[in-house]
C-alpha positions in Angstrom: 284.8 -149.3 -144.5 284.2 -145.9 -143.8 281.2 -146.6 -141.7 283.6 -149.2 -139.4 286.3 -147.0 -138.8 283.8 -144.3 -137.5 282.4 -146.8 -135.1 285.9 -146.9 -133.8 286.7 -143.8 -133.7 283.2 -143.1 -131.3 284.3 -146.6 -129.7 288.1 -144.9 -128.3 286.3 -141.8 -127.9 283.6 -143.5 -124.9 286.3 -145.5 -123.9 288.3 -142.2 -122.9 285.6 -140.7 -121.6 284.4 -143.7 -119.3 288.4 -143.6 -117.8 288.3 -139.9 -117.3 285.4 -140.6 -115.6 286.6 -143.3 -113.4 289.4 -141.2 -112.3 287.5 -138.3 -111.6 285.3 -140.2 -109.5 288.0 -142.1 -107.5 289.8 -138.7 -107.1 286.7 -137.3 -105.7 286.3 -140.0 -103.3 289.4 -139.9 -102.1 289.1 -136.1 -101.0 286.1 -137.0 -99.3 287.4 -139.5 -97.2 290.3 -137.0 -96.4 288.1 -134.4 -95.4 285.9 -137.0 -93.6 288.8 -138.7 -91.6 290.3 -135.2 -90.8 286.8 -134.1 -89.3 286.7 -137.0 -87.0 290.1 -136.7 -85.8 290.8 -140.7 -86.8 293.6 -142.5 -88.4 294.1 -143.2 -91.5 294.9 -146.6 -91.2 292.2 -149.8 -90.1 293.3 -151.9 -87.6 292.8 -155.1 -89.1 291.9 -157.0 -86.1 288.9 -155.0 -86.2 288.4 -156.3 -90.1 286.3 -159.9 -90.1 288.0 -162.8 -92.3 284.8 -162.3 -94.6 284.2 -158.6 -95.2 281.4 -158.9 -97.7 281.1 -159.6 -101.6 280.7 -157.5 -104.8 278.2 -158.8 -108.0 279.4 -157.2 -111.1 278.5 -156.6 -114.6 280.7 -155.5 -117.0 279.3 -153.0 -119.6 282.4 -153.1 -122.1 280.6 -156.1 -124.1 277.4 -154.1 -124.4 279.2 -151.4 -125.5 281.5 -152.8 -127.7 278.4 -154.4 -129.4 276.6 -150.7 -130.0 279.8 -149.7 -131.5 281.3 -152.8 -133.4 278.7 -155.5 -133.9 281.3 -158.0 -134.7 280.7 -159.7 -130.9 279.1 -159.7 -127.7 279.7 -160.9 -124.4 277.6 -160.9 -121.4 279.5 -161.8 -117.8 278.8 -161.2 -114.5 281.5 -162.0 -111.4 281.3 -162.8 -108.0 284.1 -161.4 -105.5 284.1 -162.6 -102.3 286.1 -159.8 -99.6 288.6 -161.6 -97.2 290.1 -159.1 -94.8 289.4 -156.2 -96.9 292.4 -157.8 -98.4 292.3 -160.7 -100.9 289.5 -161.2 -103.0 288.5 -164.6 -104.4 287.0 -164.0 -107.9 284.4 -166.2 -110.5 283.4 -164.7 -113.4 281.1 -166.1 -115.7 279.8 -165.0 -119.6 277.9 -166.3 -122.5 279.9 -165.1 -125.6 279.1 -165.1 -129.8 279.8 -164.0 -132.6 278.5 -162.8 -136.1 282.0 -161.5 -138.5 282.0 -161.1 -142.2 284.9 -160.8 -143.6 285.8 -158.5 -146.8 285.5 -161.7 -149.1 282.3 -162.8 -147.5 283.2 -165.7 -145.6 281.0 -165.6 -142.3 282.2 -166.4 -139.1 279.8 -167.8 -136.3 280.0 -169.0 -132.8 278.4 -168.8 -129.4 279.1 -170.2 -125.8 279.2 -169.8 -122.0 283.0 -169.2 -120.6 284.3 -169.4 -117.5 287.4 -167.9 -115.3 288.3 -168.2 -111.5 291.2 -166.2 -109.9 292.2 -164.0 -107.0 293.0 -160.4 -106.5 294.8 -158.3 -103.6 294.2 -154.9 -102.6 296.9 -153.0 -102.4 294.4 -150.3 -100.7 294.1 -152.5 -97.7 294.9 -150.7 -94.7 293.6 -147.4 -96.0 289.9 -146.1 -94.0 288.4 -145.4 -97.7 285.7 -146.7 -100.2 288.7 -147.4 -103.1 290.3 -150.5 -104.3 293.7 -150.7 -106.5 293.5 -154.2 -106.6 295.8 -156.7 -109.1 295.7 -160.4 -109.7 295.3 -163.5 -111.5 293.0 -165.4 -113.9 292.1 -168.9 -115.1 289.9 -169.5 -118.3 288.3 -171.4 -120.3 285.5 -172.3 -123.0 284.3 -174.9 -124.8 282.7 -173.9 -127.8 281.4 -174.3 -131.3 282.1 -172.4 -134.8 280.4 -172.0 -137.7 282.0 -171.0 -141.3 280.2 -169.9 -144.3 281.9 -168.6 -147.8 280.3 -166.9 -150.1 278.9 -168.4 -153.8 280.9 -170.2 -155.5 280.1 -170.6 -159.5 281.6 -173.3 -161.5 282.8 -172.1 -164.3 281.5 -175.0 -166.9 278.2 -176.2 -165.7 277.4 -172.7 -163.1 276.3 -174.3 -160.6 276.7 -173.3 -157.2 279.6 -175.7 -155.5 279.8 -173.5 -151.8 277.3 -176.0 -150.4 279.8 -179.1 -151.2 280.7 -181.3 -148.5 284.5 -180.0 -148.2 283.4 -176.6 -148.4 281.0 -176.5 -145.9 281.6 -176.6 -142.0 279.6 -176.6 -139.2 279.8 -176.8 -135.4 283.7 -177.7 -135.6 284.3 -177.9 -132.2 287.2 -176.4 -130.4 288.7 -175.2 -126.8 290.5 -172.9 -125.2 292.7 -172.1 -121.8 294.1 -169.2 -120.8 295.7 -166.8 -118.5 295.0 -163.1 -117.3 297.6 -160.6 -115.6 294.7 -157.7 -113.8 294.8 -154.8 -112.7 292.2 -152.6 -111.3 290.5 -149.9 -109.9 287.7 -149.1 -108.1 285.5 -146.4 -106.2 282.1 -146.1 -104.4 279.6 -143.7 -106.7 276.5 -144.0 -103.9 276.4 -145.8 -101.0 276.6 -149.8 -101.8 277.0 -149.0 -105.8 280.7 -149.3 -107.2 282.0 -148.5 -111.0 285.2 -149.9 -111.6 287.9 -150.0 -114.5 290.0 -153.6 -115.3 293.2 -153.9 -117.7 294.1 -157.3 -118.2 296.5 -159.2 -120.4 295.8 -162.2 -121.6 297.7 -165.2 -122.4 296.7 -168.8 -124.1 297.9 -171.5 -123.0 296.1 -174.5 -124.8 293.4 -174.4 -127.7 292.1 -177.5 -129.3 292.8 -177.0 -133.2 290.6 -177.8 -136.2 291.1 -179.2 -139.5 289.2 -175.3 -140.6 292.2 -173.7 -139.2 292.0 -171.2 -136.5 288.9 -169.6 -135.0 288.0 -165.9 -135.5 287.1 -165.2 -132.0 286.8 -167.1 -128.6 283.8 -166.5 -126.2 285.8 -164.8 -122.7 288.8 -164.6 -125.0 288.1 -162.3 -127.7 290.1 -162.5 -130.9 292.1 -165.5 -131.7 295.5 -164.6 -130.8 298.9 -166.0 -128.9 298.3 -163.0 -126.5 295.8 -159.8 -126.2 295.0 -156.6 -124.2 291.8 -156.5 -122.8 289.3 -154.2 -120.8 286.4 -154.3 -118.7 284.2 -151.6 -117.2 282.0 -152.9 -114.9 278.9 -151.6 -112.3 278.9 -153.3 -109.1 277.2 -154.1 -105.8 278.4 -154.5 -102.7 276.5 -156.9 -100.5 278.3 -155.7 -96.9 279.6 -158.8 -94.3 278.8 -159.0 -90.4 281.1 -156.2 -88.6 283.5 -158.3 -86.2 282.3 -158.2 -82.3 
């Protein structure tokens, strides 16, 4: 127990430092594309005929699984997502993972489970008229997963004959399949660290709308999801490229 909560202490204590970070780093930019825009004697706003419908994309990963692992090591996800740029303006999003999960509970039971998720959404920049490297963007997410889980309890001893009874039939489940929609609220931020390389920051609230439920009861945790719950706060913390679009003639 001790051990855990130490993990989370260290676990708020990156999480801090990586936001402090961000914001230092989108503050920074920011007073270099003042300082930039005030040498050249230009606007601060883009004409957006000048902008082309498709302004480039941006391949992310997002570290908080990774690091959530190193501190936790109840779960781990692994997602990448694809944003397309329209317009500097609104961004169609995919974003795809592979989730699972290892949990023992105080009483031993073991939780298991591992599968792909998917979610597909938009976001708007509400940055869009301004001649700098920084996105504030918010918007919207669909997803979903279809996945497998795995329960295991501990020995159980039969009192007369000591035998162990865990392995029985009704006390033994595997692959119970099971499903799960939901909804994201996001916000965002994000800021150019070197040339084509972007770090950004996500807070997202998350909503279910639909899960397929099991005679087991409830899963433990849903891969893209996160713990089973009506409704949870997430974050991600991603590193990005930007692959730049064809400047309009």
């Amino acid at each position: 127990m001790t051990k855990k909560t130490s993990r989370l202490y260290y676990a708020r204590f990156f999480w801090v430092f990586l936001l402090l970070l961000t914001i230092s780093t989108y503050s920074i930019a920011q007073k270099k594309d003042k300082k930039s825009e005030d040498k050249k004697k230009i606007t601060n706003l883009i004409n957006q005929d000048e902008v082309p419908l498709y302004n480039g994309m941006f391949i992310g990963y997002d570290l908080s699984g990774p690091i959530y692992k190193v501190f936790s090591g109840d779960y781990l996800s692994n997602e990448v997502n694809i944003e397309f740029n329209l317009k500097n303006r609104y961004f169609p999003v995919i974003e795809m993972g592979y989730g699972s999960a290892n949990k023992w509970s105080d009483y031993g039971v073991n939780y298991k489970t591992k599968a792909p998720y998917f979610r597909i959404g938009a976001d708007y920049n509400f940055l869009y008229k301004k001649h700098q490297k920084n996105y504030l963007t918010g918007g919207l997410r669909y997803g979903m997963t279809k996945y497998d889980f795995d329960l295991a309890i501990p020995p159980i001893i039969d009192g007369v004959w000591e035998e162990d009874i865990s392995a029985a039939p009704e006390l033994k489940h595997s692959k119970v399949a099971s499903s799960m929609q939901w909804l994201e609220f996001v916000v965002g931020v994000r800021t150019s660290i070197f040339k084509n390389i972007y770090m950004g920051w996500s807070l997202r609230m998350k909503y279910r709308l639909s899960y397929k439920k099991s005679e087991v009861g409830n899963p433990w945790y849903v891969p893209g999801y996160g713990i089973f719950k009506d409704s949870r706060f997430g974050i991600t913390y991603s590193i990005i490229y930007r692959i730049p679009g064809k400047k309009k003639k």
